[in-house]
C-alpha atoms as one frame of an Amber mdcrd trajectory, in Angstrom:
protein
 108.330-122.731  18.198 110.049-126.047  18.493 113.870-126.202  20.205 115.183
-126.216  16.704 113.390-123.294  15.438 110.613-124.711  13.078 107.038-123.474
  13.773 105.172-126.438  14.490 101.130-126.426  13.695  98.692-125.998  16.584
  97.028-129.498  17.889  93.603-129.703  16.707  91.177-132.164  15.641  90.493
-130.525  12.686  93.935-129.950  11.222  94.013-131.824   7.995  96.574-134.879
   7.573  99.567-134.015   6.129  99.578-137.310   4.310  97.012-136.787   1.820
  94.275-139.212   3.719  91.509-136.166   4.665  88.565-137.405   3.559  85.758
-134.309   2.838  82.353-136.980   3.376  84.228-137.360   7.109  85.000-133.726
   8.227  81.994-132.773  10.302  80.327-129.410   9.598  78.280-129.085  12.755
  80.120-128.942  16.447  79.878-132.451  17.893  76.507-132.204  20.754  74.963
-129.062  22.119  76.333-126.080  22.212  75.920-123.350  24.462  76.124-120.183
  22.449  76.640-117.531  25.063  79.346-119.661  26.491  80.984-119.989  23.082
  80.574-116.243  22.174  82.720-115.538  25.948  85.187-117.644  24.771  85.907
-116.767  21.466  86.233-113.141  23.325  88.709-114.156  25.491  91.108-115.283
  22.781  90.215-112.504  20.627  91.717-110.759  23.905  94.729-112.699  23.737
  94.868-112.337  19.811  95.168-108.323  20.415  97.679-108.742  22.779  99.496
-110.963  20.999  99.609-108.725  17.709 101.035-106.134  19.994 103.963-108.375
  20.787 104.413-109.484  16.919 104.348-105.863  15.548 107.013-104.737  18.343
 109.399-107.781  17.776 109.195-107.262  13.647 110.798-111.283  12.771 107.642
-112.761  11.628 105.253-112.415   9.367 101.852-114.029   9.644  99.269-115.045
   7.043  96.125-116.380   7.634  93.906-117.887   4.592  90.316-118.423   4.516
  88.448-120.484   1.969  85.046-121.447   1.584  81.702-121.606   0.086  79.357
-119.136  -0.389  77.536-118.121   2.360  80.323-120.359   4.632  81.123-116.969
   7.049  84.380-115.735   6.097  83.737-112.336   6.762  81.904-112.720   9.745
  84.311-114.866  11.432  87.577-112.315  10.107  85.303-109.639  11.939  84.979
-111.664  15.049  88.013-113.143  15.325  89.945-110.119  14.645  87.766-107.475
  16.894  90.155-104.745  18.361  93.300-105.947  16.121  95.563-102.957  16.143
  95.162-101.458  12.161  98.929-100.275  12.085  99.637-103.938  12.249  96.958
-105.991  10.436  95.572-106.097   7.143  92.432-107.703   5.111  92.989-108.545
   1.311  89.897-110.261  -0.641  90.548-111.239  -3.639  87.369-111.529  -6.490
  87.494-112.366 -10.229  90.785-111.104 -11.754  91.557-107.823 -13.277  93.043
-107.408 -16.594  96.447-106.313 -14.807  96.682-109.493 -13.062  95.629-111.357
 -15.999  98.755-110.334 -17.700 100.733-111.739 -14.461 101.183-115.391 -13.356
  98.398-116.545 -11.089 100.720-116.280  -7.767 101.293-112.438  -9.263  98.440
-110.818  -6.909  98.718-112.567  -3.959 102.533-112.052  -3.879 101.781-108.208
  -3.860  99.494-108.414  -0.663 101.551-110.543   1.386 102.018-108.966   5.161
 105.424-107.604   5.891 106.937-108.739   9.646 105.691-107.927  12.573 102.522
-107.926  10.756  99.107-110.068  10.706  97.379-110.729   7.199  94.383-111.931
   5.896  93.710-113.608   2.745  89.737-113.540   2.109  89.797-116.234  -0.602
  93.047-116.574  -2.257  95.345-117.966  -4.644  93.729-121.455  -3.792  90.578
-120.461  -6.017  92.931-120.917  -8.788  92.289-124.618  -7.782  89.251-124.282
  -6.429  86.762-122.197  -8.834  88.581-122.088 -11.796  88.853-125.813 -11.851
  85.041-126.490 -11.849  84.694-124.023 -14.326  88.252-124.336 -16.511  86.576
-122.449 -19.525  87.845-119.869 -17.143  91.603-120.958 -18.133  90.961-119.491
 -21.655  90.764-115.633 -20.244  94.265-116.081 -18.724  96.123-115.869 -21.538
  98.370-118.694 -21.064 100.677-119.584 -24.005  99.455-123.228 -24.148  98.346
-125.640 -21.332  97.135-129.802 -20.601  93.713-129.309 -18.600  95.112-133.244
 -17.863  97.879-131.739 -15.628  97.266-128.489 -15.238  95.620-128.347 -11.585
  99.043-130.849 -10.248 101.218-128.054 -11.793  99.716-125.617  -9.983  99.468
-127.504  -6.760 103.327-128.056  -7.370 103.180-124.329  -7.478 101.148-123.575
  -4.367 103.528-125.848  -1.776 106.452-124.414  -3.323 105.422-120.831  -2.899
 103.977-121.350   0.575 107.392-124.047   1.155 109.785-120.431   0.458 107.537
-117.831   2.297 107.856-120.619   5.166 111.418-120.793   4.654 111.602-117.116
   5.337 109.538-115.920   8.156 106.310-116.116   7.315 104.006-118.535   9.407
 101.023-119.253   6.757  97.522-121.217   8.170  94.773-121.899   6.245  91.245
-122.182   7.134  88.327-124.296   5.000  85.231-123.373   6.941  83.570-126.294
   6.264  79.698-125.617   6.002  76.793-127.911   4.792  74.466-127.454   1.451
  71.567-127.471   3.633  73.098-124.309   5.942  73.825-122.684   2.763  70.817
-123.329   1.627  68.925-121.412   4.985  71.597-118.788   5.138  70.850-118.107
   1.086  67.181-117.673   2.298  67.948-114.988   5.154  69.846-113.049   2.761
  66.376-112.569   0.351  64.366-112.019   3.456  66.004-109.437   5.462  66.490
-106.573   3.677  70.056-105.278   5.002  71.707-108.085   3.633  70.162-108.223
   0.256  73.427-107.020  -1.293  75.414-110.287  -0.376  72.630-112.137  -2.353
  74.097-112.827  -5.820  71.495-115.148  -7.816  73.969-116.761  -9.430  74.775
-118.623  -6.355  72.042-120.508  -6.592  73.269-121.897 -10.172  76.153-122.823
  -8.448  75.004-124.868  -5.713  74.550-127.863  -8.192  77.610-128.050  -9.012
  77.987-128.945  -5.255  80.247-132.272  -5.537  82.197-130.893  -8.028  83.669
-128.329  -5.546  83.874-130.548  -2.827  86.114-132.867  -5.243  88.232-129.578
  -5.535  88.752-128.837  -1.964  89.411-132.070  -0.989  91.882-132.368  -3.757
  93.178-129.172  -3.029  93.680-129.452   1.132  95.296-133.023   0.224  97.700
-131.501  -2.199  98.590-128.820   0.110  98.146-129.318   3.559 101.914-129.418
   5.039 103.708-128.600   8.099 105.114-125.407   7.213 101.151-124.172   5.767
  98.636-126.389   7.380  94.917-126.540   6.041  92.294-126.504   9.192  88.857
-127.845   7.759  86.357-126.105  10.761  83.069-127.280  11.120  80.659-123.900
   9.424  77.428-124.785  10.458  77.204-122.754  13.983  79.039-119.538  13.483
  79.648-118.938  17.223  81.516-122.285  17.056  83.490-122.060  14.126  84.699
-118.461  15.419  85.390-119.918  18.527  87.849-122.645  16.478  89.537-120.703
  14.401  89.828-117.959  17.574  91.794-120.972  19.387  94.419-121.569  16.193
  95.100-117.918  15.585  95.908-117.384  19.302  97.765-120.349  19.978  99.853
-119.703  16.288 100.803-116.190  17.060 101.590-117.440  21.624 103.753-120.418
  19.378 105.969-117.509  18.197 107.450-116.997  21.435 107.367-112.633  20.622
 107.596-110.658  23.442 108.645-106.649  23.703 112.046-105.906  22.528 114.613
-106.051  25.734 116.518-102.883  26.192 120.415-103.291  26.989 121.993-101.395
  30.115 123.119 -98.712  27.794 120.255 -97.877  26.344 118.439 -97.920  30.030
 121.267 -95.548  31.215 120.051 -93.198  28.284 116.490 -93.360  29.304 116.914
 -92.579  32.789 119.279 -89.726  31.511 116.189 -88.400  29.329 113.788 -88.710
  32.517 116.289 -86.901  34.420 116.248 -84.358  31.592 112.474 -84.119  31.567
 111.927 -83.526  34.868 114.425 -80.605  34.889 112.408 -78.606  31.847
């Protein structure tokens, strides 16, 4: 937290610009060299460590609320990186939402409607598995998907900057009022998707993730890419920050985002709640008390 009080984004070479100059064909998906798996796995434990600790601190000092957002292809490693990343995370104080195809309910609701509902109180850590940024992301590759929402009238020629507009201001007043908000694009190649497609046919216990419409999708590879660059541009800002990680080698993209979570919640400066002399009078009254009984 900076002297004046604004949360300030953790350094990293993969945060995206803030001035609308990321460039998708540049962000790498694999880490730069050779890695060193083990070593990465021992490191991404170590923060996760740190992370649990952390959350501790957050839940006792109840002022913030954090939100972190994960977007990505299929088959990018959302959910195995949450699980990593989040090993040991005290439940009392953290909570998972995905978010799939919309229900009737929240058809009837503006698009922000759902994810306002799941937003983590303070003291709190929460996790958006996809989000309200498939709104920009899916729906505009596919905008027949516009005509279930039951929108009194719309321009598909501005649509997608009204709902950027949208997005920043949301994320601009959660900001505004104690919630720290970081996004993650795990950033993972056609040809990894492509091999981790194939492990999901061949071995048997994860079958179930397979959906063969996936497949269908893959052409329509540039178009999404043209979406989530569009999308990270439009709302990649100080106050919500987009972080396009490298995908390709899970241990190092858990290790990454690992790093940004810990060093986001260690930015907050929580601690343990300080007890005044009064109340420390009252406590050694009560152990004084105790040890009578």
């Amino acid at each position: 937290m900076s002297p004046r009080g604004k949360w300030s984004a953790p350094p990293s070479d993969f945060l995206v610009p803030f001035d609308g100059s990321f460039r998708i064909a540049d962000a790498p998906t694999a880490p730069p060299g050779v890695v060193d798996k083990a070593s990465l796995k021992d490191a991404r434990r170590d923060r996760t460590r740190e992370i649990r600790d952390l959350q501790r601190k957050l839940y006792a000092d109840d002022r913030f609320a954090v939100l972190f957002v994960f977007q990505a292809m299929d088959a990018g490693g959302k959910d195995s990186t949450i699980r990593s990343v989040f090993t040991g995370v005290n439940p009392a104080g953290f909570q998972v939402s995905s978010f799939k195809a919309p229900s009737d309910e929240e058809l009837d609701h503006d698009f922000l409607w759902r994810i306002s509902r799941r937003l983590p109180e303070r003291g709190r850590i929460g996790v958006f598995n996809r989000s309200h940024y498939e709104e920009v992301l899916v729906v505009r590759v596919h905008p027949e998907f516009l005509e279930a929402q039951r929108l009194p009238s719309y321009d598909i020629d501005t649509i997608w900057s009204e709902r950027f507009e949208s997005i920043r201001n949301f994320e601009k007043h959660l900001a505004d009022n104690g919630t720290i908000i970081v996004k993650f694009f795990l950033n993972v190649s056609l040809q990894q998707q492509k091999h981790r497609f194939l492990r999901r046919i061949d071995k048997p216990s994860k079958n179930w993730k397979f959906n063969a419409g996936d497949v269908e999708e893959r052409k329509r590879w540039p178009d999404y890419m043209r979406a989530f660059e569009d999308a990270l541009n439009e709302t990649s800002r100080p106050w919500a920050p987009w972080y396009a990680i490298p995908a390709d080698t899970k241990p190092y993209t858990r290790l990454q985002v690992a790093r940004i979570v810990e060093e986001t919640l260690a930015s907050l400066g929580v601690d343990f709640p300080k007890i005044d002399d009064e109340a420390k009078a009252a406590l050694a009254e009560c152990r004084t008390m105790l040890e009578k009984q």
